[in-house]
C-alpha positions as CSV (number, residue, x, y, z in Angstrom):
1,X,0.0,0.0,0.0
2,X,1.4,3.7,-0.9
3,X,0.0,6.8,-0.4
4,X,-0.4,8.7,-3.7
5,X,-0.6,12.8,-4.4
6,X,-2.5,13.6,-7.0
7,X,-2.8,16.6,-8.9
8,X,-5.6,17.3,-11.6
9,X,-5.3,19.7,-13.9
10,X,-7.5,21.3,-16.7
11,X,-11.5,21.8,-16.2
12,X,-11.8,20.0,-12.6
13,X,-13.4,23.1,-10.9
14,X,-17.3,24.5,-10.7
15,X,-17.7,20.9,-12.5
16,X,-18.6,18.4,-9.7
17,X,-15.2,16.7,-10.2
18,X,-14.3,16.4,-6.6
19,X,-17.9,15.0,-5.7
20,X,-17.8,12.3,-8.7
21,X,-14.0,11.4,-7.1
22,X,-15.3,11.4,-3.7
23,X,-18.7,9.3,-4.3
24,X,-16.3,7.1,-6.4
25,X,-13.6,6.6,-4.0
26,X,-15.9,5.8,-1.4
27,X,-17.5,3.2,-3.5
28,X,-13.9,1.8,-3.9
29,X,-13.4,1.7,-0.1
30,X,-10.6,4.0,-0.8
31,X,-9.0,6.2,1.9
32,X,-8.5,9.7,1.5
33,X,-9.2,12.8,0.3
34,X,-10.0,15.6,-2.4
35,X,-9.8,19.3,-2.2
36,X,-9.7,22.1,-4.8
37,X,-6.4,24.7,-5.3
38,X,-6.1,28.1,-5.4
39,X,-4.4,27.7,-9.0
40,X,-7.6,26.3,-10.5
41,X,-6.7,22.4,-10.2
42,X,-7.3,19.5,-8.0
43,X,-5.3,17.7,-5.6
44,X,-6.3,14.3,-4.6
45,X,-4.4,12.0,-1.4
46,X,-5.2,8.6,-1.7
47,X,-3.9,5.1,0.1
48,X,-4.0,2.7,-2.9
49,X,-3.0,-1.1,-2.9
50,X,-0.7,-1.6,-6.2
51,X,-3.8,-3.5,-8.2
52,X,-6.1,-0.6,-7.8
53,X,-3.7,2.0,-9.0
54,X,-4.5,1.8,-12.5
55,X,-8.9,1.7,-11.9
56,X,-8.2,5.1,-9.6
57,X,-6.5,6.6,-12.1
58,X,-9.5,5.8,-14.9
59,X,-11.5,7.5,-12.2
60,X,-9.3,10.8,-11.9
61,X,-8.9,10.5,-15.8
62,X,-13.1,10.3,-16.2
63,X,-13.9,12.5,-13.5
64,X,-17.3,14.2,-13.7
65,X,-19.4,14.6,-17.3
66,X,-19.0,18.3,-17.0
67,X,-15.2,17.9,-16.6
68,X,-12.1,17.8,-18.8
69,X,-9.1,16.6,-17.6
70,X,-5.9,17.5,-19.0
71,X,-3.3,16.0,-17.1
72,X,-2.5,14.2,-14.2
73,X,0.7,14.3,-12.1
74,X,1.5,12.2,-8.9
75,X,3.9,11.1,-6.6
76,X,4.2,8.6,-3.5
77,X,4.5,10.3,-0.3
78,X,7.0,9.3,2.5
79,X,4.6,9.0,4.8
80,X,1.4,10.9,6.2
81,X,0.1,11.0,9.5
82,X,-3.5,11.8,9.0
83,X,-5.9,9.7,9.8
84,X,-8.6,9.5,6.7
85,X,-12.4,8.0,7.8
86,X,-13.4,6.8,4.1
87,X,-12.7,9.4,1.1
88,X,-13.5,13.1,2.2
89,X,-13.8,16.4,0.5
90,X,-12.1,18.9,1.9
Protein backbone atom coordinates (compact mmCIF):
# COMPACT_ATOMS: atom_id res chain seq x y z
CA UNK A 1 0.00 0.00 0.00
CA UNK A 2 1.37 3.66 -0.86
CA UNK A 3 -0.04 6.77 -0.40
CA UNK A 4 -0.42 8.66 -3.69
CA UNK A 5 -0.58 12.84 -4.36
CA UNK A 6 -2.46 13.56 -7.03
CA UNK A 7 -2.81 16.58 -8.93
CA UNK A 8 -5.61 17.33 -11.61
CA UNK A 9 -5.33 19.67 -13.91
CA UNK A 10 -7.53 21.32 -16.72
CA UNK A 11 -11.50 21.81 -16.16
CA UNK A 12 -11.85 19.99 -12.65
CA UNK A 13 -13.42 23.10 -10.86
CA UNK A 14 -17.25 24.53 -10.73
CA UNK A 15 -17.71 20.85 -12.45
CA UNK A 16 -18.60 18.38 -9.66
CA UNK A 17 -15.20 16.73 -10.22
CA UNK A 18 -14.32 16.45 -6.63
CA UNK A 19 -17.86 14.97 -5.71
CA UNK A 20 -17.82 12.33 -8.67
CA UNK A 21 -14.02 11.36 -7.13
CA UNK A 22 -15.30 11.38 -3.75
CA UNK A 23 -18.72 9.27 -4.31
CA UNK A 24 -16.35 7.13 -6.40
CA UNK A 25 -13.64 6.59 -4.01
CA UNK A 26 -15.87 5.81 -1.44
CA UNK A 27 -17.53 3.21 -3.52
CA UNK A 28 -13.92 1.84 -3.93
CA UNK A 29 -13.37 1.67 -0.15
CA UNK A 30 -10.61 3.98 -0.80
CA UNK A 31 -8.96 6.19 1.91
CA UNK A 32 -8.49 9.68 1.53
CA UNK A 33 -9.25 12.84 0.32
CA UNK A 34 -10.04 15.62 -2.37
CA UNK A 35 -9.76 19.27 -2.21
CA UNK A 36 -9.72 22.10 -4.83
CA UNK A 37 -6.39 24.67 -5.26
CA UNK A 38 -6.06 28.06 -5.42
CA UNK A 39 -4.40 27.68 -8.98
CA UNK A 40 -7.58 26.27 -10.47
CA UNK A 41 -6.70 22.41 -10.22
CA UNK A 42 -7.33 19.49 -8.02
CA UNK A 43 -5.25 17.71 -5.57
CA UNK A 44 -6.27 14.31 -4.59
CA UNK A 45 -4.44 11.98 -1.40
CA UNK A 46 -5.23 8.65 -1.66
CA UNK A 47 -3.90 5.11 0.08
CA UNK A 48 -3.99 2.72 -2.86
CA UNK A 49 -3.01 -1.13 -2.92
CA UNK A 50 -0.69 -1.62 -6.24
CA UNK A 51 -3.76 -3.50 -8.23
CA UNK A 52 -6.08 -0.64 -7.77
CA UNK A 53 -3.70 2.01 -8.96
CA UNK A 54 -4.46 1.75 -12.50
CA UNK A 55 -8.91 1.72 -11.87
CA UNK A 56 -8.21 5.10 -9.62
CA UNK A 57 -6.45 6.64 -12.13
CA UNK A 58 -9.49 5.81 -14.85
CA UNK A 59 -11.51 7.46 -12.21
CA UNK A 60 -9.26 10.78 -11.91
CA UNK A 61 -8.91 10.51 -15.80
CA UNK A 62 -13.05 10.30 -16.22
CA UNK A 63 -13.92 12.45 -13.45
CA UNK A 64 -17.32 14.20 -13.69
CA UNK A 65 -19.41 14.63 -17.27
CA UNK A 66 -18.97 18.31 -17.02
CA UNK A 67 -15.15 17.90 -16.57
CA UNK A 68 -12.13 17.81 -18.83
CA UNK A 69 -9.14 16.61 -17.57
CA UNK A 70 -5.88 17.52 -19.03
CA UNK A 71 -3.28 16.05 -17.13
CA UNK A 72 -2.47 14.18 -14.25
CA UNK A 73 0.73 14.26 -12.06
CA UNK A 74 1.47 12.21 -8.93
CA UNK A 75 3.89 11.10 -6.62
CA UNK A 76 4.24 8.59 -3.53
CA UNK A 77 4.47 10.34 -0.34
CA UNK A 78 6.96 9.25 2.48
CA UNK A 79 4.62 9.04 4.79
CA UNK A 80 1.41 10.87 6.22
CA UNK A 81 0.07 10.97 9.51
CA UNK A 82 -3.54 11.80 8.96
CA UNK A 83 -5.92 9.65 9.79
CA UNK A 84 -8.61 9.53 6.71
CA UNK A 85 -12.38 8.04 7.80
CA UNK A 86 -13.44 6.82 4.10
CA UNK A 87 -12.73 9.36 1.11
CA UNK A 88 -13.48 13.10 2.23
CA UNK A 89 -13.76 16.41 0.49
CA UNK A 90 -12.07 18.86 1.94
Amino acid sequence: MNVYLFIITGKVQGVFYRKSIQQMGAMGQIQGYVKNLSDGSVEVVAFLYDDQFEDFMNILRNGSPRSEVKDITYKILEEDDLVYDGFEIK
